[in-house]
SEKE-251251 format. One record per residue (C-alpha): residue number from 1; x, y, z. Coordinates in pm, 1 decimal, always signed. Layout:
NUM:X:Y:Z
...
REM end
This chain:
1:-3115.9:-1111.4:-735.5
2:-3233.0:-804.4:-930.6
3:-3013.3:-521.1:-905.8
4:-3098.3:-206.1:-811.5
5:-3090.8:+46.5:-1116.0
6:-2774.0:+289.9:-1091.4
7:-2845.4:+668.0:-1166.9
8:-2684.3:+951.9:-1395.0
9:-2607.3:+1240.0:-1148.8
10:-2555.0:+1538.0:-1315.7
11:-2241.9:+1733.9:-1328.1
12:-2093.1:+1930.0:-1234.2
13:-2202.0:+1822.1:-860.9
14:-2498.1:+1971.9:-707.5
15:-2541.7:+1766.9:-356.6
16:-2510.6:+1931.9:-38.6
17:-2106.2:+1937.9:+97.4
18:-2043.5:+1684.3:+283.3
19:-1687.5:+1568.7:+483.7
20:-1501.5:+1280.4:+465.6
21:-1560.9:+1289.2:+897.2
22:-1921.4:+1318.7:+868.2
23:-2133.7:+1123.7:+1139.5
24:-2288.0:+831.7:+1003.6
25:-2572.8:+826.1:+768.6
26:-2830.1:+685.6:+493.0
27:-2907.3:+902.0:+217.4
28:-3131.6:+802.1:-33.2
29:-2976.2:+842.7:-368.1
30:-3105.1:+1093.7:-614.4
31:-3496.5:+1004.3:-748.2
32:-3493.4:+627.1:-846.0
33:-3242.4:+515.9:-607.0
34:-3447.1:+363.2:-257.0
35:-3312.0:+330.1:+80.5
36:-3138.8:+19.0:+173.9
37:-3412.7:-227.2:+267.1
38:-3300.2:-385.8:+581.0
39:-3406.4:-732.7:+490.3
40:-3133.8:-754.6:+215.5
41:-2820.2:-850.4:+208.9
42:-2566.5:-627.0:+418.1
43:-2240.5:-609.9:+281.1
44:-1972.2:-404.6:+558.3
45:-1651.8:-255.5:+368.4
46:-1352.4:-187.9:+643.2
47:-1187.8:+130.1:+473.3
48:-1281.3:+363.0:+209.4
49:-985.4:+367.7:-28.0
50:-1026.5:+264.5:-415.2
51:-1045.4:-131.0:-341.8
52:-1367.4:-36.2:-38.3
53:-1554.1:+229.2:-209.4
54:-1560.1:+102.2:-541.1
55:-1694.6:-239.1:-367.7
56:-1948.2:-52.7:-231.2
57:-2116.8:+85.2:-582.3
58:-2103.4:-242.8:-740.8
59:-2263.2:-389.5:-404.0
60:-2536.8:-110.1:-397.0
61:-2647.1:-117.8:-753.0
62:-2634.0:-544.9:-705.4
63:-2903.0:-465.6:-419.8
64:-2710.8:-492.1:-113.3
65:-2747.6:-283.0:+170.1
66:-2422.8:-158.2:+270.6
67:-2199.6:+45.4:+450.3
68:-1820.7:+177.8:+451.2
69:-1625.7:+199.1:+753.7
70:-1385.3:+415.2:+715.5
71:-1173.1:+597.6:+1010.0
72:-939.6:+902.2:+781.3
73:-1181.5:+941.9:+520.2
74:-1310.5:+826.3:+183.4
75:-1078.4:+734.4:-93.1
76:-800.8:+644.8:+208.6
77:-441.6:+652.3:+142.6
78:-482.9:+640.8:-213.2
79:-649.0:+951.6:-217.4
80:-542.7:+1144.4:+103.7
81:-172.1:+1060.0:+182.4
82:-13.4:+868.7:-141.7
83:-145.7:+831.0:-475.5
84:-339.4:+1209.9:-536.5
85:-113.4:+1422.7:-374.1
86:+216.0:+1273.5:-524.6
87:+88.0:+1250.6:-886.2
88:-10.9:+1666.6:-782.7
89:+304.0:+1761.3:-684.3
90:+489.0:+1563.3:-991.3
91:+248.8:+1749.9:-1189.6
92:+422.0:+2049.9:-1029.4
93:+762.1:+1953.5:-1113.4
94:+651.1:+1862.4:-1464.0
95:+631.2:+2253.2:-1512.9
96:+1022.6:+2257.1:-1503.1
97:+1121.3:+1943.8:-1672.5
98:+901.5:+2075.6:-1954.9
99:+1034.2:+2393.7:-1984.4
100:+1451.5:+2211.6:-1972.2
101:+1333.6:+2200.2:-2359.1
102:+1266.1:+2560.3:-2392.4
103:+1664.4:+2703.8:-2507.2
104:+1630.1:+2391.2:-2785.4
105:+1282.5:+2518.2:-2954.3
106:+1327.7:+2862.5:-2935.9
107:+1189.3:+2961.3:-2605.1
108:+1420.7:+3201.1:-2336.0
109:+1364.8:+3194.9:-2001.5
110:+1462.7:+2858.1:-1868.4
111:+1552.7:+2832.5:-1526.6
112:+1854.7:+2666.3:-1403.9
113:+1826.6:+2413.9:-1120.5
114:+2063.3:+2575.6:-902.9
115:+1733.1:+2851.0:-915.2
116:+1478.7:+2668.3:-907.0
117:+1421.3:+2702.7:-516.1
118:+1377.2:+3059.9:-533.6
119:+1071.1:+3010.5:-772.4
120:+869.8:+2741.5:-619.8
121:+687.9:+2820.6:-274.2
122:+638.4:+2502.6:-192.0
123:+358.3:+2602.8:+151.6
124:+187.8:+2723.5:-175.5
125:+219.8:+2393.5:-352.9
126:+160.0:+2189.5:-65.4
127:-194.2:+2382.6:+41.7
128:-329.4:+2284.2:-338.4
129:-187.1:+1932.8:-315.2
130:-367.6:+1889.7:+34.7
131:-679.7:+2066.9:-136.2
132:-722.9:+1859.6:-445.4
133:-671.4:+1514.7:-259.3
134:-917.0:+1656.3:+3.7
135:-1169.7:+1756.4:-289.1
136:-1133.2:+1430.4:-393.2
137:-1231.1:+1260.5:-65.6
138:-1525.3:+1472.9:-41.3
139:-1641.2:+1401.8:-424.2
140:-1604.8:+979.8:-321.3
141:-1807.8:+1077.1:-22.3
142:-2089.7:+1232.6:-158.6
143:-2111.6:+961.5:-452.8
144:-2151.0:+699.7:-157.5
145:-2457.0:+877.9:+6.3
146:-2646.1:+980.0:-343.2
147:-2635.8:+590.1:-399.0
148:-2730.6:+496.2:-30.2
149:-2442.8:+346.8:+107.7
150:-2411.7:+434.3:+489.2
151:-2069.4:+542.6:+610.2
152:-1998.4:+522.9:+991.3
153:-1634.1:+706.9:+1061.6
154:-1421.8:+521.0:+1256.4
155:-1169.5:+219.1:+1263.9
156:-1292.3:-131.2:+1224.3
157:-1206.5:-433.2:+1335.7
158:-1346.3:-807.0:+1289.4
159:-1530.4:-1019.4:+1627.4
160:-1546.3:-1317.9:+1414.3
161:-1638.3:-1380.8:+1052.4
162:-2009.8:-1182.8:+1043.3
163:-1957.2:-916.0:+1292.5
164:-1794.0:-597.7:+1232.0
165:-1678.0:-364.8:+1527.9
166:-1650.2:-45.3:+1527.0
167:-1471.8:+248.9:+1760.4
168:-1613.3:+569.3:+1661.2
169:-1579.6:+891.1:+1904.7
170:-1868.8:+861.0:+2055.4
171:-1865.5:+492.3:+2152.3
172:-1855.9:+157.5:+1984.4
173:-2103.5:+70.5:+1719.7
174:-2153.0:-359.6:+1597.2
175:-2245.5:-451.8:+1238.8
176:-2368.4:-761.1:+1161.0
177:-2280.4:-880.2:+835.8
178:-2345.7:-1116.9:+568.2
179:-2090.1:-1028.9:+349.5
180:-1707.1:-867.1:+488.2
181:-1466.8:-691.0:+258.2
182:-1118.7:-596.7:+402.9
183:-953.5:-305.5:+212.2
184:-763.4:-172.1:+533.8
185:-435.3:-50.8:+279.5
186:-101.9:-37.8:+399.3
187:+121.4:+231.3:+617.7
188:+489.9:+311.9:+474.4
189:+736.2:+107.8:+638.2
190:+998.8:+263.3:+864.9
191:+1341.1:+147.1:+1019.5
192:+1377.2:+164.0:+1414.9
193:+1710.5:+335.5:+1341.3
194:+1573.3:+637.4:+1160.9
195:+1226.7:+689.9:+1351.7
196:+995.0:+996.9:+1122.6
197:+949.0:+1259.0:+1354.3
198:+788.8:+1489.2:+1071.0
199:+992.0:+1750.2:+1046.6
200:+1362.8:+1629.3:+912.5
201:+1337.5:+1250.7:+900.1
202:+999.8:+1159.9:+674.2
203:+751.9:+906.7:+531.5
204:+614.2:+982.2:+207.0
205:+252.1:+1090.0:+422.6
206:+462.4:+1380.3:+586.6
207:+615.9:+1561.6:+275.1
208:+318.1:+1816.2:+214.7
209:+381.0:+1947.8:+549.6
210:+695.2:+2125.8:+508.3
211:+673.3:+2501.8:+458.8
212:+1017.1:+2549.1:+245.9
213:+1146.6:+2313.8:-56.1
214:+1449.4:+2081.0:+80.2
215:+1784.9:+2223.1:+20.7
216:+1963.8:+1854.1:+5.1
217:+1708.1:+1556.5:+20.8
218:+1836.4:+1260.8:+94.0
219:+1577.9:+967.0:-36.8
220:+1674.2:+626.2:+116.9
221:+1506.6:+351.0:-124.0
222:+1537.7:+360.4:-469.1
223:+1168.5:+178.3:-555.7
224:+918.9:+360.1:-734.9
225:+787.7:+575.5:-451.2
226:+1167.0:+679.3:-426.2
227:+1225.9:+719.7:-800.5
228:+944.0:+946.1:-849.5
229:+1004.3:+1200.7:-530.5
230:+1359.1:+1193.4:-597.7
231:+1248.3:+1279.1:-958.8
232:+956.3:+1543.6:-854.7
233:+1246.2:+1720.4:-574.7
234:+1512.8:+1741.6:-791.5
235:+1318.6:+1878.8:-1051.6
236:+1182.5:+2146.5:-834.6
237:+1525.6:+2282.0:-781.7
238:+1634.2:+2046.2:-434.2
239:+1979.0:+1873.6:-429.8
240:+1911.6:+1481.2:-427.9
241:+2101.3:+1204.3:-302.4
242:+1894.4:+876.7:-375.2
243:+2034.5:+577.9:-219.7
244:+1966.2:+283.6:-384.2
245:+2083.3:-70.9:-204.1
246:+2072.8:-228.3:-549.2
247:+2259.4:-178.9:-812.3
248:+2072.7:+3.0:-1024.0
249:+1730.6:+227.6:-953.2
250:+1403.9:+46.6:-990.2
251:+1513.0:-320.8:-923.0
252:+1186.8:-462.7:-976.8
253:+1138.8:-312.0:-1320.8
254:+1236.7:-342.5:-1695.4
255:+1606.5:-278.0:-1697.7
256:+1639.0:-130.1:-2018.4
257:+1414.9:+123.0:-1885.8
258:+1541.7:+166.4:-1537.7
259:+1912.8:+232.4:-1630.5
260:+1773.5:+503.6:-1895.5
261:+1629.5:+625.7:-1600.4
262:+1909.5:+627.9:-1364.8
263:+2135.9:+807.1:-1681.9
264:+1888.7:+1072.6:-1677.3
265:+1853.9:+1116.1:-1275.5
266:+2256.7:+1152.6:-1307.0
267:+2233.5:+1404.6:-1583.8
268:+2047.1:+1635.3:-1406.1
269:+2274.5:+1642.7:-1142.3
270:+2113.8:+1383.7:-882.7
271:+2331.6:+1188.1:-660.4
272:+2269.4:+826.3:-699.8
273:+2445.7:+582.3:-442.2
274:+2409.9:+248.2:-618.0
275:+2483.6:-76.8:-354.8
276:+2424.9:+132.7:-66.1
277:+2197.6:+51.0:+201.1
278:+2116.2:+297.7:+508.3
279:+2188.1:+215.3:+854.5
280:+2038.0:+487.7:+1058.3
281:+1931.5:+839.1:+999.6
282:+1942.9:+1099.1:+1283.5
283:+1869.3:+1533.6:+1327.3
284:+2174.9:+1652.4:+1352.8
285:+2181.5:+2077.6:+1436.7
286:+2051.1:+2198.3:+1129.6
287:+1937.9:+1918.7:+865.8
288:+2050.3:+1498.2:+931.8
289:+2275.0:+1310.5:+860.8
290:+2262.9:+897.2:+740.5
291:+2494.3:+657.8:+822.5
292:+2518.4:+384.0:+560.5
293:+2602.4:+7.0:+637.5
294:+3001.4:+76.9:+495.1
295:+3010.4:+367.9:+774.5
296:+2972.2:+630.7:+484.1
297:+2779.2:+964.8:+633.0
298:+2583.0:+1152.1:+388.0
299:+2469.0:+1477.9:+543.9
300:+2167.4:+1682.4:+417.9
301:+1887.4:+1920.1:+508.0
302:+1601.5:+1634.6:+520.2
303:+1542.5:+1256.5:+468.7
304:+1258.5:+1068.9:+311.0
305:+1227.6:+657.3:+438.0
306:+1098.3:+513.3:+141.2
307:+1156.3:+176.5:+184.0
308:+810.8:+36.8:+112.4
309:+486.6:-58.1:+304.4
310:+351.1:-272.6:+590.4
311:+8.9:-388.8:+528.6
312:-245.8:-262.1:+790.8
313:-360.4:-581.4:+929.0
314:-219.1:-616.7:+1279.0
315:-489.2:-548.4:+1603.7
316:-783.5:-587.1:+1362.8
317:-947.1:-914.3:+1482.4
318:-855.3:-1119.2:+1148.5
319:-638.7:-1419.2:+1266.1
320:-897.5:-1465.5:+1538.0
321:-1145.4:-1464.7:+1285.2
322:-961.6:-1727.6:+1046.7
323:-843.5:-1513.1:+823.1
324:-515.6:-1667.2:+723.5
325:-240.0:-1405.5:+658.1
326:+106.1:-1446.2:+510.6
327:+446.5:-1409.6:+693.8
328:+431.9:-1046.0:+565.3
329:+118.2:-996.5:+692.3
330:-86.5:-998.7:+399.5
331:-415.3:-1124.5:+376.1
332:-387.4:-1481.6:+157.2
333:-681.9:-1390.5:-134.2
334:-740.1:-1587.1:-468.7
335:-792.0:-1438.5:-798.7
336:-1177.9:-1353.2:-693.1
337:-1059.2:-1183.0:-360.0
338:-1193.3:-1476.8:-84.3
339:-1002.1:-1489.0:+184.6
340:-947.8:-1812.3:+405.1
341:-1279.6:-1779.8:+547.9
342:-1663.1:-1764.2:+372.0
343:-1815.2:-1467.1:+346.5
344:-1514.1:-1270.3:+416.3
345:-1283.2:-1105.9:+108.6
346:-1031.6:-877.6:+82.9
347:-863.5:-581.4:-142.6
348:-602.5:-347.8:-232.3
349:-264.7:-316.8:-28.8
350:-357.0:-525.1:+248.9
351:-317.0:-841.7:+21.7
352:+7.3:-807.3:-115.4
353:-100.9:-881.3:-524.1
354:-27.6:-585.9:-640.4
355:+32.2:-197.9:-471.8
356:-180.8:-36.7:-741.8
357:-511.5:+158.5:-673.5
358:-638.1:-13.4:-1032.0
359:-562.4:-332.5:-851.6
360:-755.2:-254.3:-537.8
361:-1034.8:-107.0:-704.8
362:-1096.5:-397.7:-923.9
363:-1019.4:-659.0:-627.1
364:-1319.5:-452.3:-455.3
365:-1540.2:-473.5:-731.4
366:-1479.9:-877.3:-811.7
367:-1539.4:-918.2:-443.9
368:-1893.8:-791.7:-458.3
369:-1987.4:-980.6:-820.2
370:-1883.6:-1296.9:-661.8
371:-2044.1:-1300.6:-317.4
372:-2345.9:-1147.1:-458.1
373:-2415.1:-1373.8:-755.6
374:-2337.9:-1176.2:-1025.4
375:-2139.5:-1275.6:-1349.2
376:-1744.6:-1250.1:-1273.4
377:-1446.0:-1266.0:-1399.5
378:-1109.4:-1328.0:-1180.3
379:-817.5:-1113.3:-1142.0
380:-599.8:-1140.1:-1426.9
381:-245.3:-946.0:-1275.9
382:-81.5:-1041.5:-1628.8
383:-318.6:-772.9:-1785.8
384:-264.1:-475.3:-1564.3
385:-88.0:-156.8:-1639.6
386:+84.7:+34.6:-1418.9
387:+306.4:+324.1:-1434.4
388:+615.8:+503.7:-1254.1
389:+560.9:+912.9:-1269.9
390:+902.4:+1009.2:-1286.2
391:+1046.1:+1224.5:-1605.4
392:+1003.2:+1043.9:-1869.6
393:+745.5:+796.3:-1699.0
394:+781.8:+442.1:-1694.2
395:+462.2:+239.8:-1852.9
396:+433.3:-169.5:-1827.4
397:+238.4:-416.1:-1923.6
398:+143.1:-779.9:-1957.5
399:+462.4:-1023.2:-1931.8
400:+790.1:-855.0:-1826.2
401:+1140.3:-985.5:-1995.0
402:+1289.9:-1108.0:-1740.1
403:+981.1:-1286.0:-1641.9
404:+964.4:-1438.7:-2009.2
405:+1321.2:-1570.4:-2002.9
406:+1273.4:-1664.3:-1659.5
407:+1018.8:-1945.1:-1733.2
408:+1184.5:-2009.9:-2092.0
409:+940.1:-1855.3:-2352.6
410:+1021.1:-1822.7:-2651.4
411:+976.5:-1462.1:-2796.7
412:+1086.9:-1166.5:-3023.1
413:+1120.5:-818.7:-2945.2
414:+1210.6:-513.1:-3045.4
415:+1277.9:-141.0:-2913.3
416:+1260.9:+194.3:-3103.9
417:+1410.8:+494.0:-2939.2
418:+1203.9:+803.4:-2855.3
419:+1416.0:+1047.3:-3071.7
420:+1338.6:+855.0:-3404.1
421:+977.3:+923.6:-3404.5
422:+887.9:+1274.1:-3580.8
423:+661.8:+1446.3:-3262.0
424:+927.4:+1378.4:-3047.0
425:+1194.9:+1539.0:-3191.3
426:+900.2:+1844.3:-3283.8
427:+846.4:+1788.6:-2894.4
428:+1240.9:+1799.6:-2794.0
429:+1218.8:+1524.3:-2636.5
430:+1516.6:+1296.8:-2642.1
431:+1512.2:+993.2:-2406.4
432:+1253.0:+694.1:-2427.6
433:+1201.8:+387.1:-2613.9
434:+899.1:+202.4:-2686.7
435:+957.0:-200.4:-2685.9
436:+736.1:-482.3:-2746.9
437:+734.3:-909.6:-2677.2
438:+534.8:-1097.8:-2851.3
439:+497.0:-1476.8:-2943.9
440:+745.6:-1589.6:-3227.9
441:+471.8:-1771.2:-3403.1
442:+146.5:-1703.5:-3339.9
443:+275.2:-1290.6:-3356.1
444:+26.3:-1230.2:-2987.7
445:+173.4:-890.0:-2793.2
446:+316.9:-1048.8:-2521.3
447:+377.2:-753.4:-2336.2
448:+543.2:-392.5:-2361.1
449:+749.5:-113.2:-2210.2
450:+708.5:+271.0:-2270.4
451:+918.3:+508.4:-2115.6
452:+846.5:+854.5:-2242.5
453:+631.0:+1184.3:-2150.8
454:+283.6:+1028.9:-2043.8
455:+375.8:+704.8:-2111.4
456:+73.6:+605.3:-1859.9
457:-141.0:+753.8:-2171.0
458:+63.2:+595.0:-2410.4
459:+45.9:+206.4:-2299.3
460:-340.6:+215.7:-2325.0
461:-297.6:+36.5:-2662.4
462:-38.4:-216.2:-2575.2
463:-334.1:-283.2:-2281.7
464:-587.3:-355.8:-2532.7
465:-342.5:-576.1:-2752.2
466:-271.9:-788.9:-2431.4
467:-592.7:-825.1:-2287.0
468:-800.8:-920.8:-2626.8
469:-463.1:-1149.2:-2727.6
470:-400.4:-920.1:-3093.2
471:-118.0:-1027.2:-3273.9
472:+121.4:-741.3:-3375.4
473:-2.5:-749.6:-3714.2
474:-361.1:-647.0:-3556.2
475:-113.5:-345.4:-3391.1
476:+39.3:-253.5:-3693.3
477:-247.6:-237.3:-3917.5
478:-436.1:-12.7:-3721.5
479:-399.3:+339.3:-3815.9
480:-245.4:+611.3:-3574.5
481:-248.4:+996.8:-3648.9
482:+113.7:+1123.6:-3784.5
483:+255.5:+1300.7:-3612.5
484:+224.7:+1119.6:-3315.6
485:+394.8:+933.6:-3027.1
486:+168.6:+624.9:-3058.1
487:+311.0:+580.6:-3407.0
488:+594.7:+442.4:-3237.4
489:+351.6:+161.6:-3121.2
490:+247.6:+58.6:-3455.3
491:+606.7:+114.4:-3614.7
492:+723.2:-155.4:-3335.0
493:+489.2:-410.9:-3413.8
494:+567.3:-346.0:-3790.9
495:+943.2:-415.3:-3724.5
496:+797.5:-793.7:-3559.6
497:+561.2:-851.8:-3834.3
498:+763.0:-1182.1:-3996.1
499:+1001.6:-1248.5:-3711.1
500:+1007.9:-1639.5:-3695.9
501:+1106.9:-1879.0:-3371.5
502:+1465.9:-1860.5:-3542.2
503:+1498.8:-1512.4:-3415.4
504:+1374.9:-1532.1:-3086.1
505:+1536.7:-1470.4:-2772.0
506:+1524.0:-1784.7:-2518.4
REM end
């Protein structure tokens, strides 16, 4: 199959606007793009989010016809509800946790928490969140038209394994398909005793409509969706009370790094309720109040449920179809995205692997090499990065520790605090660590944590290190600009340069 040449658009954009709710289209793509032939391939994507629309470029420019269903608009949750208008308003908070450092370099005018509120106008914050994740839905949209992908709005659901339904509001539109990729996403999860009604008791999706900042939050879940608004609020001057029902914050994560966390949460005067797990959580006169399982009430102005997500899978046709889905309700995918049945894959949230728009996105685009003949590699989840925005931010990759002494490798490590290196101490900045695994022999970067200020910038080269297997001599003899954080990075795998089986941990 010959694959139809992609095109440099120019920038800044130029195409007509266009809404994420438009009525369904074809556009031709800028000169040197043509309209979908009809007699090719046709490739139907069941939501928009990072895992559907990045599907949908790689299946255009592999000569597919094809077309997005989408029913919110493109980019999804990632874009709309979760992953663009959170990392916005951390941003925000950023501002303050920033200026904490301003007394210790010099700099009056530092703010104390218990102010805070009186400085941010949060309707104000809110409206540019809401604007920049709606920008962003319109900028995916218009990239799917200039490359002639044809976007119906509504919700879709599967009448077998080639057939695509579709509700729109004016009627019910079928797609035939030869190719099916599911990238539905997920919907935060809720408890029937504490019910969102939008207002006092919330999901994650309802913060950015309240008008004033939260006096006393109350976050129930103490993941990383709760870590980093429990983070964002209490930096923007709220009172916090983050219940965790572990016993520590960010169970799932290094724990080195997640009890730094948790001591810095506690310095800045956040309530954290370690072992605790929420029972109910109802509007009481003027805020709510949650009951805990031990009959402790903790009373505050609002709640956020963040207590994970349910995959959006249920009503949709897929078990009919033969899709087979986990007890969770997952879709069941291998490592190329095919689900149980031929011709049908899947991506992003809806299959469980990992919650990460990176994830999705590359699901999406493996999808489309693979049914469409191109060359392909499969997922490889012991590669990926991910990172937790809270303040400092959280940055893994490759194997975890507990996962290495969990199946027995053998492997040395090390971890250098923040405050030794010389632009963080130029920087004020006082808590972080960078640590690294590798192999006791063959010296291979097993895998590594960084918790610090843009730590999501900083793992980048403990990425490369895993992916392309360097040792940490290939680390450590690569040259980094002094001052600088990433010097950390090198001095680390200096430090493991020599470290035999003899000291490795088991």
């Amino acid at each position: 199959m010959t694959p139809v040449p992609s095109v440099n658009t120019p920038s800044p954009d130029t195409s007509p606007a266009t809404t994420p709710d438009s009525p369904a289209s074809t556009v031709a793509a800028t000169p040197g793009v043509p309209e979908a032939d009809p007699r090719l391939p046709h490739v139907v994507v069941v939501g928009g989010g990072p895992g559907g629309y990045e599907a949908a470029l790689v299946a255009r420019r592999l000569g597919a016809r094809v077309t997005v269903v989408e029913r919110h608009g493109l980019g999804g949750a990632a874009v709309l509800t979760d992953v663009v208008p959170s990392k916005t308003l951390i941003a925000t908070a950023e501002w303050f946790t920033t200026a904490e450092q301003g007394p210790e370099l010099g700099v009056r005018g530092e703010a104390p928490a218990g102010e805070r509120r009186d400085l941010v106008d949060l309707e104000a914050v809110n409206a540019r969140v809401l604007a920049l994740a709606d920008a962003q839905s319109r900028d995916i949209h218009s990239r799917l038209e200039r490359e002639g992908v044809e976007i119906v709005a509504g919700a879709g659901r599967l009448d077998g394994p080639s057939r695509v339904v579709v509700d729109t509001e004016t009627g019910t539109t079928t797609l035939d398909a030869d190719t099916v990729l599911l990238a539905v996403g997920a919907t935060p999860r809720t408890l029937p005793t504490a019910v969102p009604d939008g207002e006092r008791i919330l999901t994650w999706t309802q913060l950015y409509g309240l008008a004033e900042l939260p006096e006393k939050l109350i976050v129930v879940g103490s993941g990383v969706t709760g870590a980093e608004f429990a983070g964002a609020y209490q930096a923007l001057g709220s009172q916090v009370v983050l219940v965790s029902s572990r016993d520590r914050v960010l169970p799932g994560e290094d724990m080195d790094a997640a009890e730094l966390l948790e001591g810095v949460f506690r310095a800045r005067g956040m309530t954290v309720m370690s072992r605790s797990r929420a029972a109910s959580a109802v509007r009481t006169e003027d805020g709510v109040a949650v009951t805990l399982t031990d009959g402790r009430v903790v009373e505050g102005s609002h709640v956020l449920i963040a207590v994970g997500g349910v995959p959006s899978t249920a009503g949709i046709g897929l078990e009919e179809a033969g899709v087979r889905l986990s007890a969770s309700g997952h879709v069941e995918v291998d490592r190329v995205s095919r689900t149980s049945v031929p011709g049908v894959y899947a991506a992003g949230d809806c299959t469980g692997v990992l919650p990460l728009a990176s994830v999705a996105a590359m699901q999406g685009r493996i999808a489309m090499s693979h049914a469409l003949g191109d060359a392909v590699a499969p997922l490889k989840p012991g590669r990926v990065a991910a990172n937790i925005f809270t303040a400092p931010e959280i940055a893994t990759v490759g194997l975890s520790e507990s996962t290495l002494r969990e199946r027995g490798y053998r492997y040395v490590t090390t971890t250098l605090p923040l405050a030794r290196n010389p632009r963080a101490k130029m920087l004020g900045m006082r808590d972080g660590f960078v640590k690294l695994f590798a192999h006791p022999d063959a010296g291979v970067v097993l895998g590594g944590v960084v918790v610090a200020p843009r730590a999501s910038e900083l793992i980048f080269p403990i990425t490369l290190a895993v992916a392309h297997r360097l040792t940490v001599d290939d680390v450590a003899d690569s040259f980094t600009v002094y001052p600088s954080l990433s010097g950390s990075i090198a001095e680390a795998a200096r430090v493991l340069h020599g470290q035999s089986g003899e000291d490795a941990a088991v």
